[in-house]
C-alpha positions in Angstrom: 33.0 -230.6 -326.5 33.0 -226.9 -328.2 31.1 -225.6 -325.2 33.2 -227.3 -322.6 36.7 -225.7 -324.2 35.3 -222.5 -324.3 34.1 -223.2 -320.6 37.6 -223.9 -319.8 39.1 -220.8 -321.7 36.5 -218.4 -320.2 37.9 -219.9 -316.6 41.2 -219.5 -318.0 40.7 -215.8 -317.6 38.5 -215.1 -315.1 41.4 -216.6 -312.9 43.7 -213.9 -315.0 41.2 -211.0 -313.9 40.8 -212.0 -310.5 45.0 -212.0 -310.6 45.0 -208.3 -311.6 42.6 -207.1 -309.0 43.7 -209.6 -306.1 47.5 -208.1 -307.2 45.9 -204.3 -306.6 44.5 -205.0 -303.1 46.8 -207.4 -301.2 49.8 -204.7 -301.0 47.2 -201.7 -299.7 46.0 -204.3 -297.4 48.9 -205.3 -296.2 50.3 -201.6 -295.1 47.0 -199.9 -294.0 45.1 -202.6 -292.3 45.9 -202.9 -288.5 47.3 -206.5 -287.2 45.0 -206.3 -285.1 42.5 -206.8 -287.7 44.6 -208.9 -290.2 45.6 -211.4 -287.3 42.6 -211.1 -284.9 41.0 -214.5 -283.4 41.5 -217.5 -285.5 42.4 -215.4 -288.5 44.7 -219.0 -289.5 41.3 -221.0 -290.0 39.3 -218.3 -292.4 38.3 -220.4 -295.8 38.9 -217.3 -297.4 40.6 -214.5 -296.6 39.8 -210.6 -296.8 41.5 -210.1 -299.2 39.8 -212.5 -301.4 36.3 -211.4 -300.4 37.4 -208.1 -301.2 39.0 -209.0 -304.8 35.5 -211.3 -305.8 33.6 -208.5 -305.0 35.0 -205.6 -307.0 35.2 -208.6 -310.0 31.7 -208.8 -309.8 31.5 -204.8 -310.1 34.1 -205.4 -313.2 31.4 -207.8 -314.8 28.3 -205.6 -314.2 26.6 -207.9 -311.5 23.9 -205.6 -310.0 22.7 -208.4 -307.9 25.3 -210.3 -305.1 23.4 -213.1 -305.3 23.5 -213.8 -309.2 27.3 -213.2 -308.6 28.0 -215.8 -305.5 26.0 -218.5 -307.7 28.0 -217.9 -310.5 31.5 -217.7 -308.9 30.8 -220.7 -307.4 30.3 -222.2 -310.7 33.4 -220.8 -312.1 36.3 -219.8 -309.6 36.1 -221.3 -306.7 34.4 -224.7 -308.3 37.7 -226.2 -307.4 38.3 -225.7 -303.6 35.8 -225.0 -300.9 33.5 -221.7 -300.5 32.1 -219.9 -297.8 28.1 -220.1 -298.1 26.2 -217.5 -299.6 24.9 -215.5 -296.2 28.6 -215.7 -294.2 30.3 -214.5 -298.0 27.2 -211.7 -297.5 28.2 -210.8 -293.7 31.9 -210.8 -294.8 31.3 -208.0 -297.7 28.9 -206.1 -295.0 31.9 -205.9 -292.4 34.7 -205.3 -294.6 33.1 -201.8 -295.9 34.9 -199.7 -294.0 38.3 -201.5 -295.2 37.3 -201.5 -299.0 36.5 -197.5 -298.6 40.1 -197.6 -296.6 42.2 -198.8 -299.6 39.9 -197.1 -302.3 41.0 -193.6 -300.6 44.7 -195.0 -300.2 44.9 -196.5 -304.0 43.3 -193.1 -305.1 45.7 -190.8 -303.4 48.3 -192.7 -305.0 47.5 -193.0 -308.7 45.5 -189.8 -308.7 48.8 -187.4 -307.8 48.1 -184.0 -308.4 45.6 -182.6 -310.0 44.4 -178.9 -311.7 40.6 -178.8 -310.1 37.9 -181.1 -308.8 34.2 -181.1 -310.3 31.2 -181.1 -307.5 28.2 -182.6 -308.7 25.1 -185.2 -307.2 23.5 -187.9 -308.9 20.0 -189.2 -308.0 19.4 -192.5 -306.5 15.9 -193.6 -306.6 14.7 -196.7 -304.3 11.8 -197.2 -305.8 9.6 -196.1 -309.2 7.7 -192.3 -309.1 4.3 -194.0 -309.0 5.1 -195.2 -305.4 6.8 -192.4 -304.1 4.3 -191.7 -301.1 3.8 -195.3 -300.2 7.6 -196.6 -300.6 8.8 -197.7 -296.6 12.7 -199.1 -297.8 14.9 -197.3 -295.8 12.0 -194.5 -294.6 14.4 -193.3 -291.4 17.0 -192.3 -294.1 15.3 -191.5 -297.9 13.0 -189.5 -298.6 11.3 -187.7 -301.7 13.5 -185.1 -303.9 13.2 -183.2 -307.2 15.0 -184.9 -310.4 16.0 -181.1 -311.9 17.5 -183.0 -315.2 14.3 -185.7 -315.6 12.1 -182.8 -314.0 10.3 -185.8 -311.6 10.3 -186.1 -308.0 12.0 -189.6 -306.9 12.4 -191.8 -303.5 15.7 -192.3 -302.8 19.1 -190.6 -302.0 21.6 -188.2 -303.0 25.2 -188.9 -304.0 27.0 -186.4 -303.4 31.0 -186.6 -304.8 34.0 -184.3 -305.9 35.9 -185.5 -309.1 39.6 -184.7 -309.8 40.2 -183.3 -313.7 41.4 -186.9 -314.3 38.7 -188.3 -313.2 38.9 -190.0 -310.0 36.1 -189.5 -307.3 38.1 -188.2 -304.8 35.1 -187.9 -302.0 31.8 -188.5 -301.8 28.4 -188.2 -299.4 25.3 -190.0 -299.5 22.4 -187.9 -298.1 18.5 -188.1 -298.4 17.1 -186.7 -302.0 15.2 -183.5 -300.3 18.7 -182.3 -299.1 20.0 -178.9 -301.2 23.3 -179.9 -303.2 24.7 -176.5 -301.5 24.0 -177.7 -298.1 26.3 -180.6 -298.6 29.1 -178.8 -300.1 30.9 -177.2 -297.4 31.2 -180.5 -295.2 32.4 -182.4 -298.5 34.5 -180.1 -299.5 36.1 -179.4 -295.9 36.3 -182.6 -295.5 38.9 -183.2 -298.3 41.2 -180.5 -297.8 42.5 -177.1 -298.2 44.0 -175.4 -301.2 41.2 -176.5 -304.1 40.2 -175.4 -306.8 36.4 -176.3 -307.3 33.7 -176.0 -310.3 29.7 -176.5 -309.8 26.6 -175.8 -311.3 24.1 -173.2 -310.2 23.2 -175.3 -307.7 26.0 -174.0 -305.6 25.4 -170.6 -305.8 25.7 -169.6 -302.6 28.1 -166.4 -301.9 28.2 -166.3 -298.3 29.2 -170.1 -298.4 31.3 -169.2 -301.3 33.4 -166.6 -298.8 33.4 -169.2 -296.1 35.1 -171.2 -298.3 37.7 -168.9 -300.0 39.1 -168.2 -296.8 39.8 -171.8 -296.0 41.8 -171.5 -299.5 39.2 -173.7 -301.2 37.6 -172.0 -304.6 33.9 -172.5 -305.6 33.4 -171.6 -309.4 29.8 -171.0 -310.0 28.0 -169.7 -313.5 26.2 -166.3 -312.5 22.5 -166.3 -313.4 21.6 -163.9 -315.9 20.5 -160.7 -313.7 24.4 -160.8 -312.0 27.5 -159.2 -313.4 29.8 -161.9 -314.4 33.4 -161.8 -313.0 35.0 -163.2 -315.9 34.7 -163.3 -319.8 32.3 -165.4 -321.8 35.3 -167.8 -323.4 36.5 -168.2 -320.3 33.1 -169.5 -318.9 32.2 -171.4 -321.6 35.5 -173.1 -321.0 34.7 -173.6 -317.1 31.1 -175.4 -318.1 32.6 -177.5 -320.8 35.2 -178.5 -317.8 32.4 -178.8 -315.5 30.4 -181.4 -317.9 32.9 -184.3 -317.4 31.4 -185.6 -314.2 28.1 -186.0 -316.2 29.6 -188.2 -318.5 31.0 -190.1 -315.3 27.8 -190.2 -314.2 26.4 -191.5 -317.1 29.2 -194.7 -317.1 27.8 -195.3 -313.2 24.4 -195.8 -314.4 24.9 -197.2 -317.8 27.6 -199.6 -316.5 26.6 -200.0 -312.7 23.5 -199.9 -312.8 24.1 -197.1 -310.0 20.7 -195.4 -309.8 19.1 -198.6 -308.7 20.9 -200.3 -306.0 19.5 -203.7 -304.8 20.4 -203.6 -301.3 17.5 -202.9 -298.4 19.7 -201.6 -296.0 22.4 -198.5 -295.6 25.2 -200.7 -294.9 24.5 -202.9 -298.1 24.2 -199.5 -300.4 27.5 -198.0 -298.8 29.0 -201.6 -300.0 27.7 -200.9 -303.7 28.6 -197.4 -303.5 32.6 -198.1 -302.4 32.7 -201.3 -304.6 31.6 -199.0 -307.7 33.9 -196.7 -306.8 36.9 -198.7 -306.7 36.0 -200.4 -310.1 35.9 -197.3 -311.6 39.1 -195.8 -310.2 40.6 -199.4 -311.2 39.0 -198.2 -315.0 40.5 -194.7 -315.0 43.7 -196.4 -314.3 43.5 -198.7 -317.1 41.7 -195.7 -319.7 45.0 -193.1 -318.8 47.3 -196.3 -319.2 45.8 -196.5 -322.9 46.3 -193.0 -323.4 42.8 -192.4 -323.2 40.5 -189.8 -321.2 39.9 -191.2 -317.6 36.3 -189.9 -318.3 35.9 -191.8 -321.3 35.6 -195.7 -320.3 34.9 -197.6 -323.7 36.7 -200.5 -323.5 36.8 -201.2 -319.6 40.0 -203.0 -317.4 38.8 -206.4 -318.7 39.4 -206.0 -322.3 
């Protein structure tokens, strides 16, 4: 009997959770999604809608499932044990299609609650595929990844690169997945283009690249780099001490990605199925800094979460 009330309570909120989430994505839904889309061919007869594929997929993000499959079998057991559900591999082609809507409202809700903001940090974060020991006989995804250099673990890893821009408050504002050989400079021009004009940007040395640097100025976008030790600096010591502290916060984002998301290792075997994980995370975690800056709190710092 104790089990089956706290079975009962535990329900009780996970129907509260899935409330605040479902309440966050209907109304973005609703004014950014064609009607085309929203009312296409027997749209009537769908056991579930979009919206609700979308909202049980960013709750499993909320309660750290790294695998889809451990999640379906557990909703099924809790939220939807009372009314029909799709089956596992249409409620897997539904999450496949709807990526380029879930990265749709994710840009739209984070234009919204982000406002304006002082300066964006560039950084990239390693995504392995596989373990170092297989490196050179790994095939996942071989027209895509290939083999980079770790500079902070000082390994070489299979994988990816993910490549984003964080605002001061800390919401990823854009981001880029490339293979793990690819320069973090090389990417920084198209990713920061790409997001707009009038920026004010800090990297690591990594992005020390002064022609790229001038390109970039004179599309009103400024790239803050540390000088290595052999250049003159252009600004006092305090005031780049300052800049790196500044600079530091996407690490400690980067840290709640892996340490909450398990976002280094992503589970899916195919592009599409990481771009899902990838925009799911995201929008979890921009759902998160929403909740941390509603508590008065850093959006970096994410003790605590949206569910408590």
């Amino acid at each position: 009997m104790r089990k089956h009330l706290k079975f009962k309570q535990y329900r009780h909120e996970l129907q509260r959770e899935y409330q605040k989430v479902y309440r966050i994505i209907k109304p973005l839904y609703q004014q950014l999604v064609p009607l085309a889309i929203r009312h296409r061919h027997n749209y009537q007869h769908l056991v579930v809608s979009d919206v609700e594929i979308i909202a049980t997929t960013i709750l499993g993000q909320l309660h750290h499932f790294s695998s889809q499959l451990k999640w379906y079998q557990w909703l099924c057991r809790t939220r939807f044990a009372r009314r029909p559900f799709i089956e596992r591999s249409r409620y897997n082609r539904r999450c496949r299609d709807l990526v380029n809507l879930i990265s749709l409202l994710r840009q739209a809700y984070v234009q919204r609650v982000a406002g304006d903001f002082k300066y964006v940090i560039i950084d990239s974060l390693p995504m392995p595929l596989c373990q170092p020991v297989r490196n050179l006989t790994a095939t996942r995804l071989r027209d895509y990844a290939d083999i980079g250099f770790n500079s902070s673990k000082r390994t070489p890893f299979y994988g990816f690169k993910f490549h984003c821009l964080l605002t001061n408050q800390g919401f990823v504002l854009n981001w880029q997945l490339t293979a793990a050989s690819v320069h973090d400079s090389q990417v920084a021009s198209d990713l920061l283009l790409s997001t707009g004009r009038d920026l004010v940007v800090l990297g690591d040395l990594g992005y020390l690249n002064q022609p790229q640097q001038r390109d970039l100025r004179a599309n009103g976008i400024i790239l803050w780099t540390p000088k290595r030790s052999n250049m003159s600096p252009t600004e006092s010591a305090q005031q780049t001490r300052r800049l790196k502290s500044y600079r530091k916060r996407i690490e400690t984002t980067f840290s709640s990605f892996t340490r909450s998301f398990n976002f280094e290792q992503p589970g899916s075997q195919t592009l599409t199925g990481i771009r899902l994980t990838v925009e799911t995370i995201l929008f979890t975690h921009t759902m998160e800094v929403v909740h941390a800056l509603g508590q008065g709190r850093y959006g970096f710092n994410l003790a605590g979460g949206i569910l408590n």
